[in-house]
C-alpha positions as CSV (number, residue, x, y, z in Angstrom):
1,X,50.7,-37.1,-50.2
2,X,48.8,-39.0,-47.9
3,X,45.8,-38.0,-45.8
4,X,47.6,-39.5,-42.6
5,X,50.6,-37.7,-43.6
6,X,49.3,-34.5,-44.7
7,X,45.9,-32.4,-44.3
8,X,43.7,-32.1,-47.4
9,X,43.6,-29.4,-50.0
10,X,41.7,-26.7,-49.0
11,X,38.9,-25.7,-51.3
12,X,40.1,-22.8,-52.9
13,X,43.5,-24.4,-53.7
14,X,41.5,-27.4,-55.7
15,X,39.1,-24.6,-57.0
16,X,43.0,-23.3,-57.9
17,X,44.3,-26.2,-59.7
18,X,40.8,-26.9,-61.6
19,X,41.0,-23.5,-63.3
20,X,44.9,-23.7,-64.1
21,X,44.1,-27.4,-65.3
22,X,41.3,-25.7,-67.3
23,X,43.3,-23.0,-68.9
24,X,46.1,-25.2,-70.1
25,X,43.2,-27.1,-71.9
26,X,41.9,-23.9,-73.2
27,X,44.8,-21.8,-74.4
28,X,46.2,-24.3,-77.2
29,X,42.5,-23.7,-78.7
30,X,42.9,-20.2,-78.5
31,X,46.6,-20.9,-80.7
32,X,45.1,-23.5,-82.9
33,X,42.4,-21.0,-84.0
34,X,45.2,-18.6,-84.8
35,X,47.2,-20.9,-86.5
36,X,44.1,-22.2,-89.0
37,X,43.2,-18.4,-89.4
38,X,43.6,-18.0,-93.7
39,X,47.1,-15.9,-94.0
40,X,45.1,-13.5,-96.3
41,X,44.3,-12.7,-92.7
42,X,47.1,-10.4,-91.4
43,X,48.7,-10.8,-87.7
44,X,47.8,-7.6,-86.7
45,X,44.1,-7.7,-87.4
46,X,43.7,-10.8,-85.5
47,X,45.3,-9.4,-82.3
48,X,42.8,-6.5,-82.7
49,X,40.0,-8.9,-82.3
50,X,42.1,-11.3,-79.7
51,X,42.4,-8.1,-77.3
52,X,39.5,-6.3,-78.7
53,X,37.0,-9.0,-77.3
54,X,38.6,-9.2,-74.2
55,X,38.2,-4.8,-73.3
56,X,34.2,-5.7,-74.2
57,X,33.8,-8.5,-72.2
58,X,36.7,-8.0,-68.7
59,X,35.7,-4.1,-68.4
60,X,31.8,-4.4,-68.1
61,X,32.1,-7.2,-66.3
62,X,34.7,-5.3,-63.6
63,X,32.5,-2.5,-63.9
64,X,29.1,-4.8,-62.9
65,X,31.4,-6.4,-60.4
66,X,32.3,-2.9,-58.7
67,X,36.2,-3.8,-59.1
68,X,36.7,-1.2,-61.9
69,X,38.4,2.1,-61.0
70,X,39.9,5.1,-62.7
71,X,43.6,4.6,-63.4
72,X,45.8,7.4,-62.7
73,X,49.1,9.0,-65.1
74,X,51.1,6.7,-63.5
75,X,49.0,3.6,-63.4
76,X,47.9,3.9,-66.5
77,X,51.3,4.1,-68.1
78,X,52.1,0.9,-66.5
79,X,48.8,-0.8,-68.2
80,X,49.7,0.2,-71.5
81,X,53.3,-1.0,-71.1
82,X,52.2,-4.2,-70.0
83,X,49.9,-4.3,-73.1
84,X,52.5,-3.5,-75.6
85,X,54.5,-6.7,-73.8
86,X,51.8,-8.5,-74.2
87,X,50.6,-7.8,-78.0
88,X,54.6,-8.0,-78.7
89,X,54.6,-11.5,-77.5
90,X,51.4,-12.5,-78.5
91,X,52.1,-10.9,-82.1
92,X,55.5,-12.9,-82.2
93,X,54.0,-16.4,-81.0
94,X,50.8,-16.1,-83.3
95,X,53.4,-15.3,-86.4
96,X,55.9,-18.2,-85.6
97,X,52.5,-20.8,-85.7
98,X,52.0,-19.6,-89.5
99,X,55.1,-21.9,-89.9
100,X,55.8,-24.0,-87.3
101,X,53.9,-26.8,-85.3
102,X,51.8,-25.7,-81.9
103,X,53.5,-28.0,-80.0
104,X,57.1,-26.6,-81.2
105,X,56.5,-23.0,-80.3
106,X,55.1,-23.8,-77.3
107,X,58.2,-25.7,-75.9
108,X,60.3,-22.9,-76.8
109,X,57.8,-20.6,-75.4
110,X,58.4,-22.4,-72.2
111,X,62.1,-20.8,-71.6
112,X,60.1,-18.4,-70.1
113,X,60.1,-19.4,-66.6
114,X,64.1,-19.7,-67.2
115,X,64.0,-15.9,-68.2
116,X,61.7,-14.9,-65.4
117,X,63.7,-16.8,-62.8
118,X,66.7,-15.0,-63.9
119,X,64.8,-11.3,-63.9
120,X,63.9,-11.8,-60.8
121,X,67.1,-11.6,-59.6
122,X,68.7,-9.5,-61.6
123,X,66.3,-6.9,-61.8
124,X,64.1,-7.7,-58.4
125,X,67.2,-9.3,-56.1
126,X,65.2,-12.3,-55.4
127,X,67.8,-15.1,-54.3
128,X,67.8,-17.3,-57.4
129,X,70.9,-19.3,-56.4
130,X,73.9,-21.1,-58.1
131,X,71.3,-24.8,-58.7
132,X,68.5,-22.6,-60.4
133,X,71.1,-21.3,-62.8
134,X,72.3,-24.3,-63.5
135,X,68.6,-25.9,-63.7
136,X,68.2,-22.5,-65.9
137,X,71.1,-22.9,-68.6
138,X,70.3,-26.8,-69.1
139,X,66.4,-25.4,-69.4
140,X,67.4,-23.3,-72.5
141,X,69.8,-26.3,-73.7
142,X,66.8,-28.5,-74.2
143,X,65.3,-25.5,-75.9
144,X,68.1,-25.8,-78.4
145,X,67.2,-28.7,-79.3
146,X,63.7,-28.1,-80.2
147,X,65.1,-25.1,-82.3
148,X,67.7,-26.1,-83.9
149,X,65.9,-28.2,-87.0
150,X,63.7,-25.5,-86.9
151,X,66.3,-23.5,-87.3
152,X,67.8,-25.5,-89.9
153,X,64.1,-25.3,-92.3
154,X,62.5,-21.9,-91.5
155,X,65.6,-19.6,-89.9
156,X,65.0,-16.5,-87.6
157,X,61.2,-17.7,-87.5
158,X,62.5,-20.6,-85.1
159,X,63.8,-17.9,-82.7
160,X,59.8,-15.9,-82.5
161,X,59.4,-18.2,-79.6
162,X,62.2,-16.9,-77.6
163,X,61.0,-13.7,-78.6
164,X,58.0,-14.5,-76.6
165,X,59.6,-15.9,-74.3
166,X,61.0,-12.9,-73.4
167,X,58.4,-10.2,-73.7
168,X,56.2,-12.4,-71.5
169,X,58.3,-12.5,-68.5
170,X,59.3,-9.0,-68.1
171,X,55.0,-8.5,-68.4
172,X,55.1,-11.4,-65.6
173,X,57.8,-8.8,-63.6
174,X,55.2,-6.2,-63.8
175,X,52.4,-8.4,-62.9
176,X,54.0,-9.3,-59.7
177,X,53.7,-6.0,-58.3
178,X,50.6,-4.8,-60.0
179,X,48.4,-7.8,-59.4
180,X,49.2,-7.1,-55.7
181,X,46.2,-4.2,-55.5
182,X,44.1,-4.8,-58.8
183,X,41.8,-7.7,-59.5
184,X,42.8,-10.0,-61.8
185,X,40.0,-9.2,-64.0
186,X,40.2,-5.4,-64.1
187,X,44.0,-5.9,-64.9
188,X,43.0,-8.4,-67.6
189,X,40.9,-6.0,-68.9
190,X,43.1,-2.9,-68.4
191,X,46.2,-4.5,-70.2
192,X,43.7,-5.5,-72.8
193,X,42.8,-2.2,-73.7
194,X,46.4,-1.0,-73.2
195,X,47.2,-3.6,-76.3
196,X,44.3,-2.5,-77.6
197,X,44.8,1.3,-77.9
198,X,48.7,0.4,-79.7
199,X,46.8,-2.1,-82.2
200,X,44.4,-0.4,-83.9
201,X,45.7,2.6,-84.9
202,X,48.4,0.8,-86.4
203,X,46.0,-0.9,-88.5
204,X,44.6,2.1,-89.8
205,X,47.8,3.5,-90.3
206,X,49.2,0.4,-92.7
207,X,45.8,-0.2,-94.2
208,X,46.5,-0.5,-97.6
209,X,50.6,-0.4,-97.6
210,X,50.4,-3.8,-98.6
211,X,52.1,-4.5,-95.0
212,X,52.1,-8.4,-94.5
213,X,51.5,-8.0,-90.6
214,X,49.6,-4.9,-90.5
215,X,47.6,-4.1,-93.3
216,X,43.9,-5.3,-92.7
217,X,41.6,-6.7,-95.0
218,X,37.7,-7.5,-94.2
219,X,37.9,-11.2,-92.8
220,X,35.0,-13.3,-94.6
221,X,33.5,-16.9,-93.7
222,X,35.7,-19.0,-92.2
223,X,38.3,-16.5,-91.5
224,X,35.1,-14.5,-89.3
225,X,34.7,-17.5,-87.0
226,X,38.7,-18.7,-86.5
227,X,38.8,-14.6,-85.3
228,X,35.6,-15.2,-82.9
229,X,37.6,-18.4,-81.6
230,X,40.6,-16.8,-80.9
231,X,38.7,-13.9,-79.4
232,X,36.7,-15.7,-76.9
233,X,38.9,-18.7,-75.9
234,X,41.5,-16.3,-75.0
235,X,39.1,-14.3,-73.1
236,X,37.6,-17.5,-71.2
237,X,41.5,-18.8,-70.6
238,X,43.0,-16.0,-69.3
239,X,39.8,-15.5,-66.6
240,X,40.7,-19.3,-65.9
241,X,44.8,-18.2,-65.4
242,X,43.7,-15.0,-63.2
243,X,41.7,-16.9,-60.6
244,X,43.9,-19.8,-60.2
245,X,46.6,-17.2,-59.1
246,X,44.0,-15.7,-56.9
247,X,43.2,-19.2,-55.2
248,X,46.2,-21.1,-55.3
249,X,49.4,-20.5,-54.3
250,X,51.9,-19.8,-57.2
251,X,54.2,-22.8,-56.8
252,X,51.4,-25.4,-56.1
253,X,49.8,-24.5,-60.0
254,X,52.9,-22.9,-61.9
255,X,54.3,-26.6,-62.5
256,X,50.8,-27.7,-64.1
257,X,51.2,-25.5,-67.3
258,X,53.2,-28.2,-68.9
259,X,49.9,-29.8,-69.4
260,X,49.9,-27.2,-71.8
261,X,52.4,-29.2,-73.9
262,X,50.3,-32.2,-73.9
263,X,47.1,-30.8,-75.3
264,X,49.2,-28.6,-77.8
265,X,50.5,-31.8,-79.2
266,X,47.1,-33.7,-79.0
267,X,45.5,-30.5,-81.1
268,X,48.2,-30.3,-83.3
269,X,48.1,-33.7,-84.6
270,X,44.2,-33.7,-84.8
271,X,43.7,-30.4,-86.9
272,X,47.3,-29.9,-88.5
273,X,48.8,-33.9,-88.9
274,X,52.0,-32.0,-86.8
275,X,53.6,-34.3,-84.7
276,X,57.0,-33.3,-82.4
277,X,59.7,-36.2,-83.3
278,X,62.6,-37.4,-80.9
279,X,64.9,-35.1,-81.5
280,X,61.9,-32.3,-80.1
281,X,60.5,-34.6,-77.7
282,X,64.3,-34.8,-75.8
283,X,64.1,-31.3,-75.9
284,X,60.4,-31.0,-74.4
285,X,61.6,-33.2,-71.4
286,X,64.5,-31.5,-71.3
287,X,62.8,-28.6,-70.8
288,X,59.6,-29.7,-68.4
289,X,62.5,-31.3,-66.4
290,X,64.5,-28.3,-65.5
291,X,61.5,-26.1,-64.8
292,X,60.0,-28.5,-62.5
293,X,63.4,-28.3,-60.9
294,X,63.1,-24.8,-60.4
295,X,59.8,-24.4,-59.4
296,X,60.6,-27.1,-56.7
297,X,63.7,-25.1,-55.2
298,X,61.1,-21.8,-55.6
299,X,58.5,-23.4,-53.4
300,X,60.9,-24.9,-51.4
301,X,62.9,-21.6,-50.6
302,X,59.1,-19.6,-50.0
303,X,58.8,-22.1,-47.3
304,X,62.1,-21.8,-45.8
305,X,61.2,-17.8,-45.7
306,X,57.6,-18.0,-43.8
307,X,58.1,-16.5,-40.5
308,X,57.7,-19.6,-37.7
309,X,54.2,-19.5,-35.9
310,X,54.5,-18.1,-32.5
311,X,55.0,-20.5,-29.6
């Protein structure tokens, strides 16, 4: 894009792209400090603390920003539905990084716009088209190929990804319409305590069954500060998602996420020696390729659908 071609940014669109740019950075931190969490550590526990953190820090901060308000029946039904969706597939990614690379789970993870795309129309009607399917079913070909040796060494554990995959988009379905009339960080904060309120009492209901995902035990050293990292990156990452979607539009930032892929790799190989070989790497551009593809025919279609200015 040229400046004699086209007009500049504005602002809050760059503002946009800085803070998605910022949270691709971040959130591979936020699963590389789950993944180096000691396993005497149980899953559970550390989503406790990873959505824990977030209620104390998003609610007073919506409640000093005057944005917090008192959900009703309905509304708050929704929250904690979102929440379970989102400590299902947080609880599903952080257990498939006890065993496989960052990098790995994260290029499966990234089916998800696939699975969203598809969702949206069965679920929503949203024209999706016979070329996004297409884009779609080679999209989850590519993510095959990432599986399969994964498959091969570690078995259903390869497939925790999808699992992900899958919570996260239909919480992504009920963001769309929520996020419509609630600030991004009193929904942040709200599905946080909605993840919250499931959590816990199922950690003191398995405390001492000798549950290998739910039975706690009283983290110590360097398990107390891998818990604070995942605790406040995901905090600081998700603020940075929540006001790129607020600034930018949707298609202009969605493609950037893939970034994400690059710094999970970069962090893998620093702290874990993990590095994706070609087989995984086909798969990755497989992958990147057909969700650029579909977020191109998105934006492209949201243009063709803007009313014309009057004359």
């Amino acid at each position: 894009m040229s400046i004699n071609t086209a007009q500049a940014l504005p602002d809050r669109t760059v503002a946009g792209i800085l803070c998605m740019i910022a949270f691709t950075a971040l959130a591979p931190v936020m699963d590389s400090f789950a993944k180096a969490t000691p396993e005497v550590i149980v899953v559970g526990l550390i989503l406790a603390v990873r959505f824990g953190f977030q209620v104390l820090t998003l609610i007073p901060l919506a409640v000093v920003l005057r944005m917090a308000h008192r959900p009703n029946l309905r509304e708050s039904g929704l929250h904690l539905l979102r929440g379970f969706l989102l400590l299902l597939a947080t609880g599903l990614f952080f257990s498939a990084l006890r065993y496989m690379p960052i990098a790995n789970a994260i290029s499966i993870f990234f089916v998800e716009p696939f699975i969203l795309t598809l969702l949206g129309g069965f679920l929503l009607g949203e024209d999706v088209g016979r070329r996004r399917i297409i884009a779609c079913l080679i999209g989850f070909g590519g993510a095959l190929l990432v599986i399969q040796p994964s498959f091969a060494d570690l078995g259903p554990v390869a497939l925790m990804p999808l699992g992900t995959a899958l919570c996260f988009a239909g919480y992504m379905i009920m963001t769309r319409s929520m996020a419509r009339h609630i600030h991004p960080i009193t929904l942040q904060g709200y599905t946080a305590a909605g993840a919250t309120v499931i959590v816990v009492p199922l950690l003191v209901l398995f405390d001492g069954t000798g549950n290998i995902a739910l039975d706690p035990v009283m983290p110590q050293g360097f398990a107390i500060w891998t818990l604070l990292g995942v605790g406040v990156t995901a905090t600081i990452s998700h603020l940075f998602i929540s006001f790129a979607l607020r600034m930018a539009p949707a298609a202009t930032i969605a493609p950037l996420q893939y970034l994400e892929i690059v710094a999970a790799t970069g962090l893998g190989y620093w702290i874990f020696g993990d590095f994706p070989n070609a087989l995984t790497w086909t798969g990755i551009a497989i992958i990147v390729g057909s969700g650029l593809y579909v977020f191109a025919r998105e934006r492209a279609n949201s243009i063709r659908r803007r009313p014309l200015p009057p004359a």
